[in-house]
C-alpha positions in Angstrom: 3.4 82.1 -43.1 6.0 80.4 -45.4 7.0 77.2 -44.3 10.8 77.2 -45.8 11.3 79.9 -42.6 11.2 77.0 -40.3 13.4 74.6 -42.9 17.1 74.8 -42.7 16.8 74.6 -46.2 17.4 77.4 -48.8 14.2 78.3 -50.7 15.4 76.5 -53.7 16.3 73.7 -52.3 13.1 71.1 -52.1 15.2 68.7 -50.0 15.2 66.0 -53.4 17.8 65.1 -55.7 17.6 62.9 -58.3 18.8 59.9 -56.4 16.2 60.3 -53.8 15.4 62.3 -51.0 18.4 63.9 -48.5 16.6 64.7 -45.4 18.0 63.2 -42.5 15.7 60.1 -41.4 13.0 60.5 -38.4 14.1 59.6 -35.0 12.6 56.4 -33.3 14.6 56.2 -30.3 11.0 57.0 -28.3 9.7 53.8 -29.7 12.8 51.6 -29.6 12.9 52.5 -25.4 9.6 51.8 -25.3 9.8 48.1 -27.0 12.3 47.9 -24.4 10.4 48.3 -21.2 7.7 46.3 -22.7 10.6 43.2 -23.2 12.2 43.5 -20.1 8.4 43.9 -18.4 7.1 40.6 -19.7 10.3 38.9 -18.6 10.0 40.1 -14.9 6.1 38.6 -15.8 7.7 35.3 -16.7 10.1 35.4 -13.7 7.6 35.6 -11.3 5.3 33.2 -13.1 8.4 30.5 -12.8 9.0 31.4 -9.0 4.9 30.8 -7.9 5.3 27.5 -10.2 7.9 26.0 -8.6 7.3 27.2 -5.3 3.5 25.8 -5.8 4.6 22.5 -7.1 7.6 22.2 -3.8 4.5 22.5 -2.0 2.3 20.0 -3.2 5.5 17.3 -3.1 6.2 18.1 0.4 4.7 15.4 2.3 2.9 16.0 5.3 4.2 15.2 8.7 1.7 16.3 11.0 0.7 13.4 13.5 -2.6 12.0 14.2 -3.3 12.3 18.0 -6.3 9.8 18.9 -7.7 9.6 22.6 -9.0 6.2 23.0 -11.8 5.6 25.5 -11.3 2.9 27.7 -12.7 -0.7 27.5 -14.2 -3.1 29.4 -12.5 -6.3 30.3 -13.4 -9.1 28.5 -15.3 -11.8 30.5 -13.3 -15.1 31.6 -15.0 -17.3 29.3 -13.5 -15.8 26.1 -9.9 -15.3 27.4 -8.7 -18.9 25.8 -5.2 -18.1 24.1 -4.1 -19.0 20.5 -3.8 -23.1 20.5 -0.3 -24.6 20.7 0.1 -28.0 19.3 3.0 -29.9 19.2 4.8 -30.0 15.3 6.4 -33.8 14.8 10.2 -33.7 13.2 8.5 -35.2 9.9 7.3 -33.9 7.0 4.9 -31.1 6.5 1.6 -32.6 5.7 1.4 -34.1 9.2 1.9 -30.3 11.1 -1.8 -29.9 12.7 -1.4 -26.8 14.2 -4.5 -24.2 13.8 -5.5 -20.6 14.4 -7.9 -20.4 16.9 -10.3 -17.6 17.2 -11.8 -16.3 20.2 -15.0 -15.1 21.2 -14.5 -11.2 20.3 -17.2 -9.0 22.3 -18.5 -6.2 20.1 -16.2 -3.1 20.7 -17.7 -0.5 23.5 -19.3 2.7 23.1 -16.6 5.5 22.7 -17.5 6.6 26.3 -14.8 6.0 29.1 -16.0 2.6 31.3 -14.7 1.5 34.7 -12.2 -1.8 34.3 -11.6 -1.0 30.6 -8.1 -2.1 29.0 -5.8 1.1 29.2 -3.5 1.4 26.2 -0.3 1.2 27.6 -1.9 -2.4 29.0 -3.0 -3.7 25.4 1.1 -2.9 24.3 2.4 -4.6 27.4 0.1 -7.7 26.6 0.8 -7.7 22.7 4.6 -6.2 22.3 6.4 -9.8 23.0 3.9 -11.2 20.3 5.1 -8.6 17.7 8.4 -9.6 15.7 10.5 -7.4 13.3 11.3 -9.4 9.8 14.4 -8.5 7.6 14.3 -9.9 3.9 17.9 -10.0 2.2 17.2 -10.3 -1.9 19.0 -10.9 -4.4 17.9 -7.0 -5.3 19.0 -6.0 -1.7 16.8 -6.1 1.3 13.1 -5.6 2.8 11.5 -5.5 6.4 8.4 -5.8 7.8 7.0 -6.9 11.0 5.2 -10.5 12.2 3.2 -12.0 14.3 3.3 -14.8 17.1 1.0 -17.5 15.8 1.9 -20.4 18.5 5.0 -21.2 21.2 6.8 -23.2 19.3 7.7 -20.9 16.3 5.3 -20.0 13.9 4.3 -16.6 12.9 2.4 -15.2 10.5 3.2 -12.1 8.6 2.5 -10.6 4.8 3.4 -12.7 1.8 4.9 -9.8 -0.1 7.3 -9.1 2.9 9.2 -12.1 2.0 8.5 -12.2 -1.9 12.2 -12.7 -3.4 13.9 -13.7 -0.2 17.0 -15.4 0.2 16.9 -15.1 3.7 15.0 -14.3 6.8 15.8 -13.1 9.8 13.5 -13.0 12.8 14.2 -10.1 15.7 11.8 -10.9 18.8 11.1 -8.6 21.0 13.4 -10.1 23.8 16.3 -9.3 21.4 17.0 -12.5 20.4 17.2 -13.4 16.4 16.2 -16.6 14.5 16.8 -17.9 11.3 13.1 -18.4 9.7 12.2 -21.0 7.0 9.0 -20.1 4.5 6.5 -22.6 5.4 3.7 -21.6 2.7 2.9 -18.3 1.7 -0.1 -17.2 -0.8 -0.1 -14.2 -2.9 -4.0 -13.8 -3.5 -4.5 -13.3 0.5 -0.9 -11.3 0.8 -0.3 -13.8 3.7 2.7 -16.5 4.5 3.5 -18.2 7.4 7.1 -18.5 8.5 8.9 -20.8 11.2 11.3 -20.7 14.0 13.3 -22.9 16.1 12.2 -21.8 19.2 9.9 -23.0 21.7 8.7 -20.7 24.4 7.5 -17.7 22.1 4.2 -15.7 23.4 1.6 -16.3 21.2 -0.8 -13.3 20.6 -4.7 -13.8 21.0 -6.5 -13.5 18.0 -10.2 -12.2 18.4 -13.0 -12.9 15.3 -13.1 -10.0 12.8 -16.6 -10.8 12.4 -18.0 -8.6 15.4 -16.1 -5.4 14.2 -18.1 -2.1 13.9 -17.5 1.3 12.2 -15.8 3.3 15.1 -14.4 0.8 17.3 -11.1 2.0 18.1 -8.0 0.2 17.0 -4.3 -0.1 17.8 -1.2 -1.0 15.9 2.4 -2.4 16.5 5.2 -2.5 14.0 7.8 -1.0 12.3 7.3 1.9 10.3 10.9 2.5 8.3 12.4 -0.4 9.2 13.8 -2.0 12.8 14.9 1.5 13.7 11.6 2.2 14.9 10.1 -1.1 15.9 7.7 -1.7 18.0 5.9 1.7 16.6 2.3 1.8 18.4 -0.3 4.0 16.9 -4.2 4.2 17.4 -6.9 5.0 15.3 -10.3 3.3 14.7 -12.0 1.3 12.6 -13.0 3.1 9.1 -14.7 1.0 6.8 -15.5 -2.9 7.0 -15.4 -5.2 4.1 -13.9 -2.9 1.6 -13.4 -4.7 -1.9 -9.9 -3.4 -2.5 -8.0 -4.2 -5.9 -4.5 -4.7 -5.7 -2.3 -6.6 -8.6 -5.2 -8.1 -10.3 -6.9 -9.6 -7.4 -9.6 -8.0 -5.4 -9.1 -8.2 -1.6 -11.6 -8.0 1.3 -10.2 -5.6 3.8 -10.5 -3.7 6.9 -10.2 -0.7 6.3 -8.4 1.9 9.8 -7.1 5.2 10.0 -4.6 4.2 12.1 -1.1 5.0 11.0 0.2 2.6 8.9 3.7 3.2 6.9 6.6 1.0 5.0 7.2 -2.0 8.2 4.1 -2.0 9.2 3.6 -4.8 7.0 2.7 -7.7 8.4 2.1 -7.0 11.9 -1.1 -6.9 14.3 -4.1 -4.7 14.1 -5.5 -5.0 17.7 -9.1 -4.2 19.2 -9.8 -2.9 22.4 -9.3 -5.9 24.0 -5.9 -6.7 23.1 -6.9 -8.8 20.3 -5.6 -9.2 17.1 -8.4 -8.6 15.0 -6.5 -8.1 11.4 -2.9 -8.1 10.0 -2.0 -5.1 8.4 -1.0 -5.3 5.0 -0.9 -1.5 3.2 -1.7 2.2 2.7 -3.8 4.1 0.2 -0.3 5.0 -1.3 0.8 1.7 -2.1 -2.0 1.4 -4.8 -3.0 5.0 -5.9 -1.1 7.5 -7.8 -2.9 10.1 -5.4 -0.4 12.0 -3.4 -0.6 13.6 0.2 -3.1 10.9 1.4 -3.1 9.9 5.1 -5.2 8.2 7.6 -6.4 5.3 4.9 -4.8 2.0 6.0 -5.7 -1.5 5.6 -6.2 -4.9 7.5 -6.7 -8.5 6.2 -9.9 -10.0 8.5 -8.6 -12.5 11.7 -11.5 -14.5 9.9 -9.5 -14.6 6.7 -5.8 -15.0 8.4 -7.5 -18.4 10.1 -8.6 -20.0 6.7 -5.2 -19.0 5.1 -2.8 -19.5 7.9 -4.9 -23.4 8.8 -3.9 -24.2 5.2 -0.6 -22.9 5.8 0.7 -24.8 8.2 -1.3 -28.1 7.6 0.0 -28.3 3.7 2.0 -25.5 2.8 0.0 -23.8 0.2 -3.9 -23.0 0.3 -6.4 -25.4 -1.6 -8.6 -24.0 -4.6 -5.6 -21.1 -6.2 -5.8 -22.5 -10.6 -1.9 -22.3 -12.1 -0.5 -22.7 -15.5 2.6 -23.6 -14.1 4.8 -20.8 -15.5 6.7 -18.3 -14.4 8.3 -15.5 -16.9 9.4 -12.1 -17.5 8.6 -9.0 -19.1 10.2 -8.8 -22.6 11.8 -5.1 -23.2 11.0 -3.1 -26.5 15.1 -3.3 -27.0 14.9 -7.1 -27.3 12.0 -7.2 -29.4 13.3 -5.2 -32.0 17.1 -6.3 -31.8 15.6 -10.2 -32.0 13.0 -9.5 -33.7 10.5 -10.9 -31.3 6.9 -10.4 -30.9 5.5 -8.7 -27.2 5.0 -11.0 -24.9 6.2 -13.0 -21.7 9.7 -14.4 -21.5 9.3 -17.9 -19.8 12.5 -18.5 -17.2 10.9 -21.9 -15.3 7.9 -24.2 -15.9 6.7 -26.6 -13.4 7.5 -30.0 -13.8 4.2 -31.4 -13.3 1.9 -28.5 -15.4 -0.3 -29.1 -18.5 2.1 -26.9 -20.1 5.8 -28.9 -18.7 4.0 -32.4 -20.5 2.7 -30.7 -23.5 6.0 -29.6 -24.2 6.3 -25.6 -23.6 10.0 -24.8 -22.8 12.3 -22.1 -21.5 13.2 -19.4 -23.6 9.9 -19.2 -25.0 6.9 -16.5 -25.3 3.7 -16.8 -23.8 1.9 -14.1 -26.6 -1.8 -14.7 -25.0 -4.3 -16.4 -22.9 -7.9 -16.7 -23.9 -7.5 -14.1 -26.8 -6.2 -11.7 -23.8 -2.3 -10.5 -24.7 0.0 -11.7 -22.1 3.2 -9.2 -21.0 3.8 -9.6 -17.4 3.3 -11.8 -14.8 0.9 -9.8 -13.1 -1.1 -9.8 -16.0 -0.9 -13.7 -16.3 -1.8 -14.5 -12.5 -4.7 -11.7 -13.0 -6.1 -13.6 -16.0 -5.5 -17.1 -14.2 -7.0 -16.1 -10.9 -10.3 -15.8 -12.6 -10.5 -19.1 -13.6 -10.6 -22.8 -11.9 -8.6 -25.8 -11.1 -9.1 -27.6 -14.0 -10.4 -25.4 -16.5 -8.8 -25.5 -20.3 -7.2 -22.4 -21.4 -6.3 -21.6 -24.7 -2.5 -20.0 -25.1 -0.5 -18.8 -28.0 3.1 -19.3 -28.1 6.2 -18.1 -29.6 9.4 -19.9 -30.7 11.8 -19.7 -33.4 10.3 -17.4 -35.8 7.2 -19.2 -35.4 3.8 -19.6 -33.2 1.9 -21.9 -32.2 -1.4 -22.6 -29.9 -2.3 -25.0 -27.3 -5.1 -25.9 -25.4 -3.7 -26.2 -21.4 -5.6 -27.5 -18.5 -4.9 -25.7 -14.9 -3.2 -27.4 -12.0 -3.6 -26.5 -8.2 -1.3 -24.5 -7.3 1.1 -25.8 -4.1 3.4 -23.0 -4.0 
């Protein structure tokens, strides 16, 4: 059959002319609407992609705020003999060195069974015995403010709380229980323990009893008062048990000995009493996981400093004002920005603001305004850095430091000084 029949073409016409062909070009519009639906497909794709991403990640950022509900089995009482209460001395008007009050630590029966036992210590008895102990801290700064929580040491006004609870304070202020509020003067406090002792002019506080951290076990139950959030919620009790003994924990270059409870612990719990069965304050609480892990969503891992190490610091405390043994170089600084070291043309390192009058470094002739490059080879930025570096060293011991002034550097060898706060 001829094919021109089907052509709207005459038979002479072959559909060319010289300047190329005249038959009208294919249609594509199938293919076009079909590039289409695949576009506007793998956008819906990526739509939905988005809206499971964001959703997923809302999720994972959404802390929980489930409760831990803990039923505590009862203890026994604890026998005559060991009920002796914290030691209150008498402070003289004078100077510091001649306070002699100490921490006494009683004898603290290994926690029961987690059976129920006729006579034990209900709950709602260990927070009647321990709440007018308890005290809620507010810290003003020069930053703003802090709280945390504190505890009765003795009758005439000392009480013991964490030392980075009051770190930058300009003042303190001391809530008791009883509602009344007190003016509180630092009277030592030590980084390396997270511990500082603060006073009060008042002399008929309750002191709380303080049992030996020594005769904890794995599953004794626990109890802690505080305020999680701040003063709106003091006096917060919550139960757990205990969770680990002797954990080596490693917090701001220095390696802490801890007790280690899943009971709940949040921002104002700082500082306040971790309590056996018993009613005896067997630790201070001092932090969460949170507070030193970039893991996120963690609950039930909360921390205690040992009654056996509150007693060595707190003694020391009170007695001198600073605890014996802790090396210094004597110099306090601040981290230099990448903006000034390249407007100044500075070198990294740590900006000195004030140097201790008495230090290796004040007599050899280190001054404000200065850089502290490095310490034994090790570069120096911070201050956490520094008292890392220096807390693994001795009273005594020579360092060698490289400094930076003028356009110039220069080394020295410095001995360490006892620190005295």
């Amino acid at each position: 059959m001829d094919g021109h029949r089907h052509n709207k073409y005459a038979d002479w016409d072959d559909s060319i002319y010289g300047t190329g062909r005249t038959e009208p070009p294919k249609r594509r519009g199938g293919l076009l609407a079909m590039l289409l639906i695949l576009v506007i497909f793998l956008c819906g794709v990526i739509t939905v992609l988005g809206i499971l991403n964001v959703r997923l990640f809302q999720q994972l950022n959404v802390p929980r705020e489930s409760d831990l509900l803990i039923s505590f089995s009862n203890c026994p009482t604890v026998p005559a003999e060991t009920q002796a209460v914290l030691e209150t001395v008498s402070v003289p008007e004078t100077e510091q060195q001649n306070r002699t009050a100490t921490l006494n630590l009683q004898s603290a029966p290994e926690g029961v069974d987690s059976i129920p036992a006729e006579g034990g210590i209900p709950l709602q008895d260990i927070y009647e015995q321990n709440i007018p102990s308890v005290a809620s801290i507010s810290v003003t700064t020069a930053g703003g403010g802090a709280t945390g929580t504190g505890v009765v040491l003795t009758a005439d006004g000392y009480l013991v709380t964490n030392a980075h609870v009051i770190e930058g304070a300009q003042s303190i202020l001391v809530l008791l229980t009883d509602g009344r509020e007190f003016s509180a003067q630092v009277v030592g406090r030590d980084e390396v323990s997270d511990l500082a002792v603060l006073h009060i002019d008042a002399q008929d506080l309750t002191p709380a009893q303080f049992g030996d951290s020594a005769t904890l076990r794995v599953g004794d139950t626990v109890v802690a008062i505080g305020d999680p959030l701040g003063v709106e919620f003091r006096g917060t009790y919550t139960g757990g048990i205990i969770s680990g003994i002797d954990r080596d924990v490693d917090v701001d270059g220095r390696s802490m000995t801890l007790i280690q409870t899943n009971a709940a612990l949040n921002a104002g719990n700082s500082g306040g009493p971790l309590i056996n069965c018993y009613g005896q304050v067997i630790g201070i609480n001092t932090m969460k996981i949170s507070t030193f892990t970039d893991e996120s969503g963690v609950e039930g891992i909360g921390f205690a400093i040992p009654s056996a190490t509150v007693k060595t610091v707190v003694d020391q405390l009170i007695a001198q004002g600073y605890v014996s043994g802790r090396p210094t170089l004597g110099i306090l600084g601040e981290s230099l920005s990448v903006f000034y070291q390249h407007y100044y043309q500075m070198p990294a390192g740590l900006y000195i603001t004030q140097i201790t009058p008495d230090s290796d470094a004040a007599l050899q002739g280190v001054e404000e305004g200065d850089l502290l490059l490095s310490v034994n080879n090790t570069g120096i930025t911070t201050m956490e850095e520094l008292k890392s570096l220096i807390r693994s060293c001795e009273v005594g011991q020579q360092v060698q430091a490289v400094f930076y002034r003028g356009g110039r550097r220069y080394q020295l060898s410095l001995t360490l000084t006892e620190d005295r706060g």
